[in-house]
C-alpha positions as CSV (number, residue, x, y, z in Angstrom):
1,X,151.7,135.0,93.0
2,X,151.7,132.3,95.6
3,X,149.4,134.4,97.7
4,X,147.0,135.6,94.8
5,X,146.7,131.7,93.9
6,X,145.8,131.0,98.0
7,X,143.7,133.5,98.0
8,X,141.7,132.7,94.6
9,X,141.9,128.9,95.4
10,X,140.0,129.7,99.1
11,X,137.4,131.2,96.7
12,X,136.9,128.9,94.7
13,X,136.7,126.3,97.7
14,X,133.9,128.6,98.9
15,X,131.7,128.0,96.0
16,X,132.8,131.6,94.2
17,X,133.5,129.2,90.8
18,X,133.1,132.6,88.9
19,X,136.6,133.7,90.7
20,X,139.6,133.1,88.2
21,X,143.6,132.8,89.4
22,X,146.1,135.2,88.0
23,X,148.4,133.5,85.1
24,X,151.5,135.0,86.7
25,X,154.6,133.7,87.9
26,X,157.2,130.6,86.3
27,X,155.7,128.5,84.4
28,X,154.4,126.0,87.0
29,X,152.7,128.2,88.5
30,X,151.0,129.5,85.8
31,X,150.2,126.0,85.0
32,X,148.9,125.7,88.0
33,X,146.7,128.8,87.8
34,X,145.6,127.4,84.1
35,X,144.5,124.1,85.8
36,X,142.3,125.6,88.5
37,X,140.7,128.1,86.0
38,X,139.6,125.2,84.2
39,X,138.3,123.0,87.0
40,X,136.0,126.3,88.3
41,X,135.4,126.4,84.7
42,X,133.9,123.4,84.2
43,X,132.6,122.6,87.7
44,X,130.6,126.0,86.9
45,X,129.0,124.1,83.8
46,X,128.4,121.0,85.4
47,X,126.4,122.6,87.5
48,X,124.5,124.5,85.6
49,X,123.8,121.4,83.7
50,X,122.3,119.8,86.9
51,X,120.3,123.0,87.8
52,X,118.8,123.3,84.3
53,X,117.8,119.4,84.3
54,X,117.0,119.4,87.6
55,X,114.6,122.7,86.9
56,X,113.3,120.6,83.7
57,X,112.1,117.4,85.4
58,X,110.7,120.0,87.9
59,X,108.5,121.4,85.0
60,X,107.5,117.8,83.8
61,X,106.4,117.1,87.2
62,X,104.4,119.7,87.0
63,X,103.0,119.3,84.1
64,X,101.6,116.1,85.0
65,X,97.5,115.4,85.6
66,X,98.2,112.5,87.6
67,X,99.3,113.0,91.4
68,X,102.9,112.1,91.9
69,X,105.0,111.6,95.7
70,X,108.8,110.6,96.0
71,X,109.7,108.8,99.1
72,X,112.9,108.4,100.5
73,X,114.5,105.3,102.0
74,X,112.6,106.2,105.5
75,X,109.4,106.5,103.7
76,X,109.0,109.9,104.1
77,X,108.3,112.7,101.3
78,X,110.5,113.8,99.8
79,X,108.8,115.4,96.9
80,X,105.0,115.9,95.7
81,X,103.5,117.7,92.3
82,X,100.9,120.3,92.6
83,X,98.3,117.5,91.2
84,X,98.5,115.9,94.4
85,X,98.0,118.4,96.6
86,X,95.2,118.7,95.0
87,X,94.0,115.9,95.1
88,X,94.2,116.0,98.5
89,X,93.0,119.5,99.1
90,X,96.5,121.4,100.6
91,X,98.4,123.7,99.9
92,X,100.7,122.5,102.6
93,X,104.1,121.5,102.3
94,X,104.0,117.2,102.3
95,X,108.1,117.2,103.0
96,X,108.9,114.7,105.6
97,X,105.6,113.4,106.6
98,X,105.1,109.6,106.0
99,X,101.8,108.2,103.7
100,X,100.0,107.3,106.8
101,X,100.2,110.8,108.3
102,X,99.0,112.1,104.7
103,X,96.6,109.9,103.5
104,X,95.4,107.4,106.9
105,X,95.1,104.4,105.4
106,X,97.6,101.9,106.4
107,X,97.6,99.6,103.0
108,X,99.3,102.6,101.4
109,X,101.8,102.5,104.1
110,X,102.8,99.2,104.0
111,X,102.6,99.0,100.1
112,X,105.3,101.7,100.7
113,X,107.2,99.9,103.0
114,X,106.8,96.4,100.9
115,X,108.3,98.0,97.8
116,X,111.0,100.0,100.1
117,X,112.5,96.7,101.4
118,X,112.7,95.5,97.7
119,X,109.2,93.9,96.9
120,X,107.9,94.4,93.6
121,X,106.3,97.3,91.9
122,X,102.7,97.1,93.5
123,X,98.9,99.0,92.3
124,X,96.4,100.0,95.5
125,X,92.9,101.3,94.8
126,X,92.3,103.4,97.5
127,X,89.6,106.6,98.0
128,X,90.5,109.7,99.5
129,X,88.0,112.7,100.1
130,X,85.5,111.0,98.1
131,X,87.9,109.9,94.8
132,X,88.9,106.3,93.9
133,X,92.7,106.7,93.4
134,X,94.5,103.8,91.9
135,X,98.1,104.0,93.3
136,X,101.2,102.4,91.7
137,X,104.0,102.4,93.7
138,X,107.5,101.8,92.2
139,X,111.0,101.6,93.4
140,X,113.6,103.9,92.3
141,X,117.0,101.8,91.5
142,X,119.9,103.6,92.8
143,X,123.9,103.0,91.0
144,X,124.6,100.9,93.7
145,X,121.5,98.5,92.8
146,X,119.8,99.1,96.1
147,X,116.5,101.0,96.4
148,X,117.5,104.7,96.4
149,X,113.5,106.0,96.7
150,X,109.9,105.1,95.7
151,X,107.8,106.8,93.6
152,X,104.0,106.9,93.9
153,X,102.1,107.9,91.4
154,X,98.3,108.7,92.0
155,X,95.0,108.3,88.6
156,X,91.8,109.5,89.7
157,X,89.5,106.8,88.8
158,X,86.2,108.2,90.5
159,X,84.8,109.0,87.1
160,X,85.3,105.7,85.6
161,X,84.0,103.5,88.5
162,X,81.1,106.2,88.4
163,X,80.2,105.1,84.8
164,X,81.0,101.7,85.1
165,X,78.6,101.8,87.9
166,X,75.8,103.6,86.3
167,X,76.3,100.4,83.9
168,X,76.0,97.8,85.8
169,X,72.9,99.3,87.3
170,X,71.5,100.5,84.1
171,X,72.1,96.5,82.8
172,X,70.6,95.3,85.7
173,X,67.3,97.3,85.5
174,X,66.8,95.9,81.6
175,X,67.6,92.6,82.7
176,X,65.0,93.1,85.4
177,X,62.5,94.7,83.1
């Protein structure tokens, strides 16, 4: 039984949580071969817990109109939705490149870097390919209390500056009038 329970346990080790041990043997070791079932057991729904949250905040992300990028500690993407990449025109993958490389405009960059080292939550209006973007950038606590990552979120604002353009001219033609 000893063997059968090495054996198992390497598979299990491996990531094979589906493998179960033999209850065989004296008591200890069937206890023993109880035990581990149970940890693979519930290691196996623990993760699937985290894949099917994980998969669900993927779907959110998606969902959303506005433009959203993750950063990690370095600054560099870590995640984008498919908002933003359209926003930006690309279908390419964003991972690891910095905001600069993305978007060339250095205030993003060093918004980025100002809320990395633990400045406050801080709002850039910025234009890209012809759209006014308002960009809120946000740190993302860790457990620790440190910054773990920061989140940019991107609202296209082009149609509202349009309008509240068309305004101001339209008020200052009557005015001339």
């Amino acid at each position: 039984p000893l063997h059968e329970i090495a054996a198992a346990s390497r598979k299990l080790a491996s990531g094979d949580l589906d493998q179960r041990l033999p209850i065989t043997g004296d008591e200890e070791i069937a206890v023993l071969g109880t035990s581990l079932n149970t940890m693979a057991q519930n290691l196996s729904r623990q993760i699937n817990e985290l894949s099917d949250g994980k998969q669900r905040l993927e779907h959110i992300l998606e969902a959303m109109r506005q433009g959203v990028m993750v950063l990690d500690r370095s600054g560099r993407v870590t995640l984008t939705n498919s908002s933003l990449r359209k926003i930006i025109d690309t279908e390419r993958d964003l991972t690891g490149r910095t905001p600069l490389e993305i978007f060339r405009r250095p205030e993003l960059e060093k918004a980025v870097h100002n809320v990395l080292r633990g400045g406050a939550t801080q709002a850039l209006e910025i234009t890209v390919n012809a759209q006014i973007l308002q960009t809120n950038i946000a740190p993302v606590p860790s457990l620790s209390g440190g910054i773990e990552s920061v989140v940019v979120v991107f609202h296209d604002l082009t149609d509202i500056r349009r309008t509240e353009r068309m305004r101001r001219d339209f008020v200052a033609n009557v005015s001339h009038e």
